[in-house]
C-alpha positions as a LaTeX table, in Angstrom:
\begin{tabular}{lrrr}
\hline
Residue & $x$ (\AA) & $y$ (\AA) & $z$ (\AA) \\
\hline
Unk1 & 37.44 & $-13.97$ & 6.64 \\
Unk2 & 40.38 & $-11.48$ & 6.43 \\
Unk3 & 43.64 & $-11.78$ & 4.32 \\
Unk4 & 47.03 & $-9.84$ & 4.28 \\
Unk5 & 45.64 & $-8.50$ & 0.91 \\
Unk6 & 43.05 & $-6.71$ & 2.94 \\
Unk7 & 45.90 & $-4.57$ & 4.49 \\
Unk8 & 47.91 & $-4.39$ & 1.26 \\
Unk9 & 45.92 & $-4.75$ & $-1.15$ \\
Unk10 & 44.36 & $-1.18$ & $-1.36$ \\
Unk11 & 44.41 & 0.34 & $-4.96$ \\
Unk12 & 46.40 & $-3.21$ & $-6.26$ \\
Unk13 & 44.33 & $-3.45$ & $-9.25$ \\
Unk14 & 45.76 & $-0.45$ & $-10.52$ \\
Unk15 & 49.37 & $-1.81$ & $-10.58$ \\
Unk16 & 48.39 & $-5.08$ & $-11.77$ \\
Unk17 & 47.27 & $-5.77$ & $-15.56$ \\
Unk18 & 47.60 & $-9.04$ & $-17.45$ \\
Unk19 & 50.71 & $-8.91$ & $-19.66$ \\
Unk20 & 49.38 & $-11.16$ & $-22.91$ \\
Unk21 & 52.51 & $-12.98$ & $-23.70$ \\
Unk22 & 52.68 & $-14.08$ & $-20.13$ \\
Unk23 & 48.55 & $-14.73$ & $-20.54$ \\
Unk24 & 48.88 & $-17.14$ & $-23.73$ \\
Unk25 & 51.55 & $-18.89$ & $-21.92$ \\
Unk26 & 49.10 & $-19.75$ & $-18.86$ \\
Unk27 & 46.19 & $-19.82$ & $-21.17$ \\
Unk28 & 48.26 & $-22.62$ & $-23.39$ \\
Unk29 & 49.41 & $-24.39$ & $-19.80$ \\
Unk30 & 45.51 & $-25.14$ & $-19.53$ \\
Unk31 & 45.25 & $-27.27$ & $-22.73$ \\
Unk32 & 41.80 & $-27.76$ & $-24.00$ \\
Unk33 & 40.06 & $-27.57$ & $-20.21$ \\
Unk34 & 36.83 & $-26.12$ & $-20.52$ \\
Unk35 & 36.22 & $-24.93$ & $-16.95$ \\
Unk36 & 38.79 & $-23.44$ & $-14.69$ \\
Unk37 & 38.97 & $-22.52$ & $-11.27$ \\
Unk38 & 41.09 & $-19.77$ & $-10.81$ \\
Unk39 & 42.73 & $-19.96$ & $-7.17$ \\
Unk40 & 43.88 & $-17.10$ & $-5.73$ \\
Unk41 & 42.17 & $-15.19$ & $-8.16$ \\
Unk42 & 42.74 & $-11.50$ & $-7.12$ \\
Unk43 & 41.21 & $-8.66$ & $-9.47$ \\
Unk44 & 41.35 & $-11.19$ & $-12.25$ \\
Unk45 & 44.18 & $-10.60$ & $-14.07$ \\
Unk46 & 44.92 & $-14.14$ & $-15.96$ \\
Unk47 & 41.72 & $-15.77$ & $-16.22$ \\
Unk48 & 40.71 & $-16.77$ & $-19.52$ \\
Unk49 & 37.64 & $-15.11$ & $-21.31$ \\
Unk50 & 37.22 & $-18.66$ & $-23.73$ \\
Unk51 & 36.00 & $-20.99$ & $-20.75$ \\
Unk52 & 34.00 & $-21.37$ & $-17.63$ \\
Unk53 & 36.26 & $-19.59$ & $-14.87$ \\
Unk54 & 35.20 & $-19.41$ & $-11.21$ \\
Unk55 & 37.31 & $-17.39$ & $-9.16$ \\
Unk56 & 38.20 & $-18.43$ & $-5.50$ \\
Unk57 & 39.71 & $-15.23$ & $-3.56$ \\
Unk58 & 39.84 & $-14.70$ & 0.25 \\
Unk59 & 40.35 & $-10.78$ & 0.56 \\
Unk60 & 37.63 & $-8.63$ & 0.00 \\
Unk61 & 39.19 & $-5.66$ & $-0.78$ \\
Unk62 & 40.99 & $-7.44$ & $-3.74$ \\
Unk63 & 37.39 & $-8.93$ & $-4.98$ \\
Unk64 & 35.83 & $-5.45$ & $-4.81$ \\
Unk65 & 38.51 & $-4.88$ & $-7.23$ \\
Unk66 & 37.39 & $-7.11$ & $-9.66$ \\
Unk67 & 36.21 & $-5.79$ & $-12.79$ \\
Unk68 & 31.75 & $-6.01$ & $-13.18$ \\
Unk69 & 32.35 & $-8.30$ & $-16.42$ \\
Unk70 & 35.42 & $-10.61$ & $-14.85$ \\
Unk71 & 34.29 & $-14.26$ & $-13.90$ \\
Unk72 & 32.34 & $-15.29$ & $-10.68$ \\
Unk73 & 33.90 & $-15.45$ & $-7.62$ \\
Unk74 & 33.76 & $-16.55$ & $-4.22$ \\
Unk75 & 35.50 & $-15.99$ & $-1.20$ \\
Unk76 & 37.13 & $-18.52$ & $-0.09$ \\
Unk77 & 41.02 & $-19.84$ & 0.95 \\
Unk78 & 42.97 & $-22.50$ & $-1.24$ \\
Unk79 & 42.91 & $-24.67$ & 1.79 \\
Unk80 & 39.22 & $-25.23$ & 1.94 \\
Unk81 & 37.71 & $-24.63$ & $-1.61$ \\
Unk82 & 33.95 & $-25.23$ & $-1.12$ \\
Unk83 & 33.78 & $-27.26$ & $-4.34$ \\
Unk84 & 33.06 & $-31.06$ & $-4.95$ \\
Unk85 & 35.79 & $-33.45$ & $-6.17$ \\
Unk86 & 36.41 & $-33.48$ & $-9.58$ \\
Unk87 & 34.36 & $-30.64$ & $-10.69$ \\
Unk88 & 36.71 & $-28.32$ & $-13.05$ \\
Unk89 & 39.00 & $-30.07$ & $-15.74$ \\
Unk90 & 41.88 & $-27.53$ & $-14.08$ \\
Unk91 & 43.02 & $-25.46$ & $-11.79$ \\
Unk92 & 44.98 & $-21.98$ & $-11.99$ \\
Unk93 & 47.04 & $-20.59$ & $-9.35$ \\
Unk94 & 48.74 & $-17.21$ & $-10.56$ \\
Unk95 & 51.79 & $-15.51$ & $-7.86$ \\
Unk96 & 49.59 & $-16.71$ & $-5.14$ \\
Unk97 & 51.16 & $-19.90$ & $-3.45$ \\
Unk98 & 53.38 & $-18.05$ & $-1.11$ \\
Unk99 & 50.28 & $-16.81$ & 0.46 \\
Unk100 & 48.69 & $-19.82$ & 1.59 \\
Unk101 & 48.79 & $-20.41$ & 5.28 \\
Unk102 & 49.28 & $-24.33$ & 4.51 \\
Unk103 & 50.52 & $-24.79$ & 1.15 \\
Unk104 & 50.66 & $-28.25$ & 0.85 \\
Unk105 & 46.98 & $-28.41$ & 2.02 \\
Unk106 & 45.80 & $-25.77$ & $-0.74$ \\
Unk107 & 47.82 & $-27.85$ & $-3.58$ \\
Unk108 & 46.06 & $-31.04$ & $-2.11$ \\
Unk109 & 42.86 & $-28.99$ & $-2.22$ \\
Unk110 & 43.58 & $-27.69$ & $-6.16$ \\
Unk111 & 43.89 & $-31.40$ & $-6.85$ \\
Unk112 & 40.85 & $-32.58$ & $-5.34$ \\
Unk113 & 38.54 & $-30.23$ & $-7.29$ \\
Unk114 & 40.04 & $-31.20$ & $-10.83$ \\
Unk115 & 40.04 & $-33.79$ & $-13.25$ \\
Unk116 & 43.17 & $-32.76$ & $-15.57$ \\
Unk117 & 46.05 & $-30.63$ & $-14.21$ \\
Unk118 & 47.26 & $-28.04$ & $-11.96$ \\
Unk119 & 48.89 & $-24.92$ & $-13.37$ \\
Unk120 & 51.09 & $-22.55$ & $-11.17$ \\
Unk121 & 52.57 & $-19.57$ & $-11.75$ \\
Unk122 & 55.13 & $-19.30$ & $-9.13$ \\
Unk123 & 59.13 & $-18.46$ & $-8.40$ \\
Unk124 & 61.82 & $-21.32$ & $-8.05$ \\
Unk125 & 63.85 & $-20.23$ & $-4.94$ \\
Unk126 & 66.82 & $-22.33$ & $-6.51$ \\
Unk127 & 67.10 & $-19.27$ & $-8.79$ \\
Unk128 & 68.86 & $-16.71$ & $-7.39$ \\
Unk129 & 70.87 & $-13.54$ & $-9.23$ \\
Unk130 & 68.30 & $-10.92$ & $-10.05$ \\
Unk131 & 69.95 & $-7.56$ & $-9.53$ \\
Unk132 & 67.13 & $-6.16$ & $-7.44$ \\
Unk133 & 67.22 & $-8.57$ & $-4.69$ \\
Unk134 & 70.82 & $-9.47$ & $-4.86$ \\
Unk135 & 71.96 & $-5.67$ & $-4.67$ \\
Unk136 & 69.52 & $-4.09$ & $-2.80$ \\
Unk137 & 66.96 & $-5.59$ & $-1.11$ \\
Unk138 & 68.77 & $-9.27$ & $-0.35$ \\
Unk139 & 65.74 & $-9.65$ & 2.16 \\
Unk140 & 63.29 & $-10.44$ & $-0.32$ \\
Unk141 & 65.59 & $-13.24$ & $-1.33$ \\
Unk142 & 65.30 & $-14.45$ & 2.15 \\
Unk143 & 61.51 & $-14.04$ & 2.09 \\
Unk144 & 61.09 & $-15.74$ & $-1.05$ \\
Unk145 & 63.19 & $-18.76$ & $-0.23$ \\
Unk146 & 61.04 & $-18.94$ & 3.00 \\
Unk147 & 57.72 & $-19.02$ & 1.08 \\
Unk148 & 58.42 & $-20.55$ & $-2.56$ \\
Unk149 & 58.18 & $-24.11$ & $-2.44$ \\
Unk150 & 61.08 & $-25.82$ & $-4.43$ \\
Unk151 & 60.48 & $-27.45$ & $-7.66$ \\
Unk152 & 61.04 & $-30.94$ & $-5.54$ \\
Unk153 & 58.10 & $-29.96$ & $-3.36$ \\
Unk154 & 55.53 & $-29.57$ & $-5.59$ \\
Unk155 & 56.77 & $-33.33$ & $-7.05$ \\
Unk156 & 56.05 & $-34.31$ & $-3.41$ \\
Unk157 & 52.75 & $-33.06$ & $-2.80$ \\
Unk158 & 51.23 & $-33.89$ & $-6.18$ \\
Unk159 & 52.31 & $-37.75$ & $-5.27$ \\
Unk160 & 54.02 & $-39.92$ & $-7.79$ \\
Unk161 & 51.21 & $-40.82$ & $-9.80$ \\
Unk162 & 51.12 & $-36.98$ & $-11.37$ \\
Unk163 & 53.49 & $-35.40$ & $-13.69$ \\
Unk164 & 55.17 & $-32.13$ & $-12.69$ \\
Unk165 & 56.45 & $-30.49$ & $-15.84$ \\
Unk166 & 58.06 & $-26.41$ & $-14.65$ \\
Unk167 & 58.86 & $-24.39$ & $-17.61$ \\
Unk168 & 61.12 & $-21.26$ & $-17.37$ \\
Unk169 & 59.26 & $-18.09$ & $-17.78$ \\
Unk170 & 60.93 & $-15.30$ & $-19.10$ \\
Unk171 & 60.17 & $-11.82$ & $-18.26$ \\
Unk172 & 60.32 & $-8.90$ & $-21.16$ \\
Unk173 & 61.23 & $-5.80$ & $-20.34$ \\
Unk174 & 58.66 & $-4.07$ & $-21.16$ \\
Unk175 & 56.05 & $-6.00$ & $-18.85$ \\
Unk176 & 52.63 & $-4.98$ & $-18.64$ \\
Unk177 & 52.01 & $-6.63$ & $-15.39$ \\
Unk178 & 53.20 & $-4.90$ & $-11.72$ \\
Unk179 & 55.06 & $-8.08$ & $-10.13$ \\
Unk180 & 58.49 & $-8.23$ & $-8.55$ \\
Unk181 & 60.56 & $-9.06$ & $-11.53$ \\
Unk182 & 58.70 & $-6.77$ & $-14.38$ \\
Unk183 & 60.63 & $-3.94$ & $-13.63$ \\
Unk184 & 63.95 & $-5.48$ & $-14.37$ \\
Unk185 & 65.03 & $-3.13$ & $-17.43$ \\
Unk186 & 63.32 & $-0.19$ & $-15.63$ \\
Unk187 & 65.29 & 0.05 & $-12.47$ \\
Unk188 & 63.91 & 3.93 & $-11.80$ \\
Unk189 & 60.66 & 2.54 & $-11.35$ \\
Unk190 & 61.28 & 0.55 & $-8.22$ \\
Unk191 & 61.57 & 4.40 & $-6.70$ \\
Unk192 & 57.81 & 4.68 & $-7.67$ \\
Unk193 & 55.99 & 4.22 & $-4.07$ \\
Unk194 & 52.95 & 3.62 & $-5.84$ \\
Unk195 & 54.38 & 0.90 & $-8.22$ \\
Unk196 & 55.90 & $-0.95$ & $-5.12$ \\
Unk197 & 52.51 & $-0.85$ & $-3.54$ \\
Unk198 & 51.24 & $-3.41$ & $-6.48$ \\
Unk199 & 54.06 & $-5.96$ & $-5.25$ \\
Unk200 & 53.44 & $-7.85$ & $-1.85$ \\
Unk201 & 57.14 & $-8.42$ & $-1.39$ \\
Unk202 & 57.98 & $-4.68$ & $-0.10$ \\
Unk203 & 55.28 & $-5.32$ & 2.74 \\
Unk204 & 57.70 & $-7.83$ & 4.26 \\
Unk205 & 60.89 & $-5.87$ & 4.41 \\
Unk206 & 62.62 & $-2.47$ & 5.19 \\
Unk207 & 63.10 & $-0.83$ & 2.28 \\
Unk208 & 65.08 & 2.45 & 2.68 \\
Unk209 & 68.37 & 1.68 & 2.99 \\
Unk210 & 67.60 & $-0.59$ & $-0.67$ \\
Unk211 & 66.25 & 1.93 & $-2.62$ \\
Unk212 & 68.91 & 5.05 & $-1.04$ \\
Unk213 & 71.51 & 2.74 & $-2.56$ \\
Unk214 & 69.30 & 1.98 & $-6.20$ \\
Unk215 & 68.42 & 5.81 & $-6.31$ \\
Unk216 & 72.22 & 6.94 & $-5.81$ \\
Unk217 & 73.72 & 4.20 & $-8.03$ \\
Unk218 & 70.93 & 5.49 & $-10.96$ \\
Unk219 & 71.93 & 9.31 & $-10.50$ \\
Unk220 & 76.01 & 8.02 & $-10.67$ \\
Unk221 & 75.53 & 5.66 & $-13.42$ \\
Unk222 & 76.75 & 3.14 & $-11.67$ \\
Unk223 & 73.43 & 1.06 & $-12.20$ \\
Unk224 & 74.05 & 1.99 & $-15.92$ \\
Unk225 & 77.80 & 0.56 & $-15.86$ \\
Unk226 & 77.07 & $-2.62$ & $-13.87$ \\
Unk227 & 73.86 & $-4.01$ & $-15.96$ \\
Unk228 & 75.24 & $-2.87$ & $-19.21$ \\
Unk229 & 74.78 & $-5.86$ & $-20.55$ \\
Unk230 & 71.18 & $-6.24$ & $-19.59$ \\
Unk231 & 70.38 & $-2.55$ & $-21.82$ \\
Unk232 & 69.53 & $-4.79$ & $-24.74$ \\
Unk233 & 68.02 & $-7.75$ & $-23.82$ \\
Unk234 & 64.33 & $-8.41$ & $-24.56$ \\
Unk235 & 63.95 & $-11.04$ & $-21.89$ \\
Unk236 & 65.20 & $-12.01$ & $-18.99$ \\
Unk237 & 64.61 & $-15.73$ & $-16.59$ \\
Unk238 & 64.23 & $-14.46$ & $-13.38$ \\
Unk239 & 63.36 & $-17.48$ & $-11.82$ \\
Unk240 & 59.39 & $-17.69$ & $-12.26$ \\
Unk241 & 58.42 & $-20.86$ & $-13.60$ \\
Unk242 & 55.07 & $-21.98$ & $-15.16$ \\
Unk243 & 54.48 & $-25.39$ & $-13.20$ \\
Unk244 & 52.04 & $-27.83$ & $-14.74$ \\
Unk245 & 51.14 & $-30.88$ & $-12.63$ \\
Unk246 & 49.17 & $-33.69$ & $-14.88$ \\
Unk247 & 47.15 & $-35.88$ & $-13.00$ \\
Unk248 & 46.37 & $-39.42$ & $-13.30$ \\
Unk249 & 43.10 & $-40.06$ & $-14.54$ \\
Unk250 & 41.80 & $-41.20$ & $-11.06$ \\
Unk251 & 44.27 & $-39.25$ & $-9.13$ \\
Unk252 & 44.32 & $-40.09$ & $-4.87$ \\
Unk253 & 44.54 & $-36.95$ & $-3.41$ \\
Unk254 & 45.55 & $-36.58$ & 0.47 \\
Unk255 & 43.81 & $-33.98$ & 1.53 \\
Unk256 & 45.22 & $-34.15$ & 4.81 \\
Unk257 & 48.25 & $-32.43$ & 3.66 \\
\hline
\end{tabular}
């Protein structure tokens, strides 16, 4: 089985830690389910340490990444989750969606193996404005457009019997976590080669002309003068939404996609 995160995922861990406000808001998202499976699942970041967690991840150099004491995995795609109907109370999906191959399949498939609810951590591509993208690297807004589902979609492949509740998420500025958007009140670090490595976004684009133009506006100022505003803000909705599907109590899934 190979996975893009084979190629890019090299050293990932390292760039990627669990930020605990953003935890307890996915940890809350799961109600009182007392087994999880965490789809997806990387090195681990966001799984819970108070319930039964099993990890489904398809790259093996992101599980050898996984820490000895994290939860047990197995690897395996969204799209085929070698699991029996019904058998978690939920299902967590953490920055991952825009790397299925089918994406309605492997929301189909999340369904399937659950009893409760669906929780996503994932980008609205209705939400455009961040400075990083919209400045300098207006690619990635392309990319991400291309690969986020809407809001509407994930309505649509849940089915009408489920209810799809997304909540903004708010980014501080002092993120712990390595994603896209954590960096947004510390533009120097999107310089940091090493720092971009931890976000699968650069991998899709050419990124020298973007960061010649961050690194130049930084050394003028001009960065400084333009976000003023931003200087003092503790958070910041970038767009990523915590998306909670609740399904009926004897949901039909099509797992046909």
């Amino acid at each position: 089985m190979t996975s893009d995160y084979d190629a890019i995922g090299q050293g990932y861990a390292k760039q990627r830690h669990a930020d605990p406000r953003i935890a307890n808001q996915l940890w809350a998202a799961l109600g009182d389910a007392k087994s999880v499976i965490n789809v997806g699942a990387g090195a681990g970041s966001y799984e819970p340490t108070d319930r039964m967690v099993v990890a489904v991840e398809p790259s093996a150099v992101m599980l050898a990444q996984r820490s000895p004491t994290a939860a047990p995995a197995v690897q395996a795609r969204a799209e085929a989750l070698p699991f029996a109907n019904r058998e978690f109370d939920a299902a967590l999906a953490v920055l991952t969606i825009h790397h299925w191959s089918d994406r309605r399949r492997g929301l189909a498939e999340c369904a399937r193996v659950v009893r409760d609810r669906v929780v996503l951590l994932t980008f609205d591509p209705a939400v455009g404005g961040f400075w990083l993208v919209r400045d300098y690297f207006p690619d990635l807004m392309v990319l991400d457009r291309a690969q986020f589902p809407s809001i509407a979609a994930y309505e649509a492949a849940f089915g009408s019997t489920a209810r799809v509740v997304a909540t903004p998420l708010p980014i501080p500025r002092d993120c712990a976590d390595g994603f896209l958007g954590a960096y947004w009140a510390r533009p120097a670090a999107y310089l940091d080669a090493a720092v971009r490595n931890g976000m699968s976004s650069f991998a899709g684009v050419r990124a020298d002309r973007g960061l010649e133009r961050l690194r130049d506006d930084l050394a003028s100022g001009a960065w400084q003068k333009r976000y003023e505003h931003l200087l003092n803000a503790d958070v910041l909705d970038l767009g990523y939404r915590i998306v909670i599907a609740h399904l009926a109590p004897r949901h039909a899934v099509d797992d046909a996609g």
